[in-house]
N, C-alpha and C positions, 0 to 999 in steps of 0.2 A: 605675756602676758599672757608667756605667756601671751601674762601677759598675757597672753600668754598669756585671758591673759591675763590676769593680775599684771601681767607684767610684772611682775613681780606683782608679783601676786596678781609659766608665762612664758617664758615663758617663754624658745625656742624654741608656736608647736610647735630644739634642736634647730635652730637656723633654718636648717636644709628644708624643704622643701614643706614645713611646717604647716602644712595648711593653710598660709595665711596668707593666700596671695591668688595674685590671678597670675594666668599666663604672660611668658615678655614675649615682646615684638623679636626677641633676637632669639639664632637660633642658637642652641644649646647641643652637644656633644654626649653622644653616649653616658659618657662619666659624671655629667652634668655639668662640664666647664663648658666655658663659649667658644668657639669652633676661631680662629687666628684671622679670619675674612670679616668679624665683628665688628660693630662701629663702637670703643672702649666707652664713649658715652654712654651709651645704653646698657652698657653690663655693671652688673652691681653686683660688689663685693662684700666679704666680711671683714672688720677689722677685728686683729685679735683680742681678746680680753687680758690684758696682759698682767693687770692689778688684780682680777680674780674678784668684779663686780659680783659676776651672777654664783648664784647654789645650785645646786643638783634640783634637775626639774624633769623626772625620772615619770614616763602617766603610770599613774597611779587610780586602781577603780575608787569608788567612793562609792558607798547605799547607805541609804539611811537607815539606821541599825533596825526599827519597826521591820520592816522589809526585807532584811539581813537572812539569808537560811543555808543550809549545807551548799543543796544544789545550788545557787545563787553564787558563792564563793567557789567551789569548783570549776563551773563557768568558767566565771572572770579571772581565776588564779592562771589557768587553763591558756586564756587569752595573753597576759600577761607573759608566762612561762614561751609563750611562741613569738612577741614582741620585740623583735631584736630594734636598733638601731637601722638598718641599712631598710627592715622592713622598713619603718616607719616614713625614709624618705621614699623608697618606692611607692606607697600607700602615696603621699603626699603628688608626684610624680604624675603617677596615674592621676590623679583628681586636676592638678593646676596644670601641667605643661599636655598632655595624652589628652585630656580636656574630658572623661570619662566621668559617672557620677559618683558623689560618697558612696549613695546605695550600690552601686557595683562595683565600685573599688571593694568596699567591706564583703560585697559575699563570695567576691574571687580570692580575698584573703581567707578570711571562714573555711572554706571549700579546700583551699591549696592547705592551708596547717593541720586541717582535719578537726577544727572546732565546730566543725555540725553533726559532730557522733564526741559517742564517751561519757557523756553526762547526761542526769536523767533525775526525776525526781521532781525537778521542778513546776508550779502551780501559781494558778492567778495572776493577775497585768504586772507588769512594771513600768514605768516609765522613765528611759532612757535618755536622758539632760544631754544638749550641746550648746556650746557658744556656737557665735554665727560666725566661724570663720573653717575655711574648709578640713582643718585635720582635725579638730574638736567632730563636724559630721560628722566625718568618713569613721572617727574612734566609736562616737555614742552607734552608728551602726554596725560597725562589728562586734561591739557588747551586744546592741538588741539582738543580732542574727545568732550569736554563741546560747544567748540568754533563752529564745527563741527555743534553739533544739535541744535544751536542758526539758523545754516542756513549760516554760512562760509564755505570756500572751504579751508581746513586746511593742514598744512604739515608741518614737523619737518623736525630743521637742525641741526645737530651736530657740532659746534665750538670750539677749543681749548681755552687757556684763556680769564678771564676777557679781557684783553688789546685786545684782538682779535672782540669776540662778544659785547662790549658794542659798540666803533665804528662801526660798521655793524649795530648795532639798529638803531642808531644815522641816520645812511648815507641812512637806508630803507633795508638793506640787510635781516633783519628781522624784523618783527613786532611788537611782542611779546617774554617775557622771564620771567620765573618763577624766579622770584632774593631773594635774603637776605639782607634784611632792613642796620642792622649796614655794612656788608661789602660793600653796592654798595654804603652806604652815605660817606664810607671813600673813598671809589674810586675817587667817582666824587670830595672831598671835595680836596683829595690831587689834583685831574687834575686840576681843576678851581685854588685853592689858591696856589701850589705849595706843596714839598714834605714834609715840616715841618708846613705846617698849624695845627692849633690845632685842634685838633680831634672835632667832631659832633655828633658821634654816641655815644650812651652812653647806661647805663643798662634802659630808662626811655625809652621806645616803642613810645611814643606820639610825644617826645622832636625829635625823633632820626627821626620818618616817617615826623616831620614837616620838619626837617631840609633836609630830601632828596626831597621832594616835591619841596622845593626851589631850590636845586640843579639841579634836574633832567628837571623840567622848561624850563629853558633857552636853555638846551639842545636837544630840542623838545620831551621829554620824558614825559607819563602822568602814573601814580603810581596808583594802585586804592588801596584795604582794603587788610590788609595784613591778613595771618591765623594765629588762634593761634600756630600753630606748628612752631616749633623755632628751626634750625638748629647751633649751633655754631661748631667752632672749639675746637677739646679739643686734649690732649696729653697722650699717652698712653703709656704703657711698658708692659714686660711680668709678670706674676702673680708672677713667681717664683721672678723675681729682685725685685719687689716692698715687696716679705714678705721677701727674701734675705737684704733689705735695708732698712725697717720697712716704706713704704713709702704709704704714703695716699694722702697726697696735692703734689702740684709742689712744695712748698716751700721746702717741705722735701728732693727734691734733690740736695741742696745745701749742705746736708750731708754727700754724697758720694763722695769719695775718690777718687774711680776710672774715668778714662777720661770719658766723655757722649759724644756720637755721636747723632746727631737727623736727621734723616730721614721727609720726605716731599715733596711737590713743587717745581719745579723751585725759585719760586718765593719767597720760606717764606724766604729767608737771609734781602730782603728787607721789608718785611710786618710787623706793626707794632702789629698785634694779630699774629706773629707768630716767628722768631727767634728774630726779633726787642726785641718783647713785653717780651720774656723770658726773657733776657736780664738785660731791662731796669727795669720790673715790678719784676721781682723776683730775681734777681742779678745772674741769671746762666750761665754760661762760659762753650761752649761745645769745643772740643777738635776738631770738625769734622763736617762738613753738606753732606749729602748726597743727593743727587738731586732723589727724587724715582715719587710717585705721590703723587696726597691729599687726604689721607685715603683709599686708592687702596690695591690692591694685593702686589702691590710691596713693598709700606712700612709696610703693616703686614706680610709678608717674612722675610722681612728684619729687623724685630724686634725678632721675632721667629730663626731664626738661627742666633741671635748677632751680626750682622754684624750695628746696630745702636741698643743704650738702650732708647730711646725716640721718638716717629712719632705721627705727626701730623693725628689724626683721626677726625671722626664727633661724636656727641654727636645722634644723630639718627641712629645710627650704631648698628641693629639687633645682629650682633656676637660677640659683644663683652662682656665679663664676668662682674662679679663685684667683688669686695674686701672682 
């Protein structure tokens, strides 16, 4: 949600290390798996997406076209172009497990890629949109610090939900926002056509940036190059229940017996990558929702002392183990 978040409309800040989390009690390995002295309770995994729920959710900058200008997109294309994937969980790393802040995670990134020279031109404020969860920060301030030595007067705002900040974009409340391709095309695709519009965003990065370009258009929004680093939503459990219940993909929990609680967002009962999509795409029936956050502390707590078998994490998510 994202969900990321939209969460769909999200939203994986890529699983890994996705911003969206606090630090775990366990300790983590170089590579970011759990070191083999672990207590498997405490480590949380991802299970695979094996039915192919989530779309390409690739950050992507967004400004609001008023605000839109050469230097502004050179910036950002700028930031983009040095975006890789492995960046993104390191970025994420440094902030939840290294315990460092966005603000300096983003201007050791800035600094190391060479995003505070090259670009010039730039004039008057912007202001730099985040959700409140940590790789949304740590992104909106590596836009402001890039934006910054373009020759902008830059400053980050922390907003609650999609529903919150993309209105605010929209209205000028902010200028800019580091977003995720598949979940801000569902967003807008469900505002514009309604709640059962056919989906837009897809596994196809091309089909899914034309289709938000279109979207985002009319809405005074202008999209530039998205990074290759790709955030999705993904679904996790503790180590111990997945080898307790021999489980690897989602599908696989269709085999268990016992009630499933899933843990997450506000928002995922309605989101179609997120208790929707479980649902519909894999036929799973939970017993429970528990309203925690989108791959936060609260729902890797609350996967960790059982109080939910399933939460919604990112796939950029540094601490979390593998299978």
């Amino acid at each position: 949600m994202r969900a990321r978040t939209l969460l769909a409309l999200s939203a994986g800040l890529p699983l890994l290390l996705t911003g969206c989390g606090g630090s775990s009690s366990a300790k983590v390995s170089s590579n970011g798996s759990p070191s083999s002295s672990e207590d498997t309770s405490k480590v949380l995994v991802v299970l695979a997406d094996d039915l192919k729920l989530q779309t390409v959710d690739n950050i992507v900058p967004v400004i609001r076209t008023k605000a839109a200008s050469g230097a502004a997109q050179q910036a950002l294309d700028k930031v983009s172009a040095a975006l890789s994937e492995s960046d993104l969980i390191d970025l994420n790393k440094a902030v939840d497990i290294d315990r460092h802040t966005s603000e300096a995670a983003a201007a050791s990134f800035v600094k190391d890629k060479g995003l505070d020279s090259g670009v010039s031109g730039g004039s008057g404020k912007l202001v730099v949109g985040a959700a409140n969860f940590s790789e949304s920060i740590t992104l909106a301030n590596v836009y402001a610090d890039a934006l910054k030595a373009a020759g902008f007067d830059t400053s980050v705002k922390t907003l609650d939900s999609r529903e919150v900040y993309e209105p605010a974009l929209e209205k000028g409340d902010l200028d800019v926002f580091p977003e995720y391709v598949g979940t801000l095309t569902e967003f807008l695709n469900k505002k514009a056509n309604g709640a059962n519009a056919k989906a837009k965003a897809s596994n196809d990065l091309d089909a899914t940036l034309a289709a938000l370009k279109a979207l985002a258009g009319p809405r005074g929004l202008t999209v530039y190059t998205p990074a290759a680093a790709d955030d999705k939503n993904a679904f996790a459990v503790t180590k111990k229940f997945a080898t307790d219940n021999s489980l690897t993909t989602l599908s696989d929990l269709k085999k268990v017996t016992t009630p499933l609680v899933l843990g997450g967002p506000a928002e995922c009962p309605t989101r179609p990558f997120c208790e929707v999509g479980l649902e519909k795409t894999y036929g799973l029936k939970f017993s429970q929702f528990k309203s925690l956050d989108a791959g936060g502390p609260l729902t890797k707590a609350a996967l960790k002392d059982g109080t939910i078998q399933v939460g919604l994490v990112f796939s950029s998510d540094g601490s979390l183990g593998t299978l």
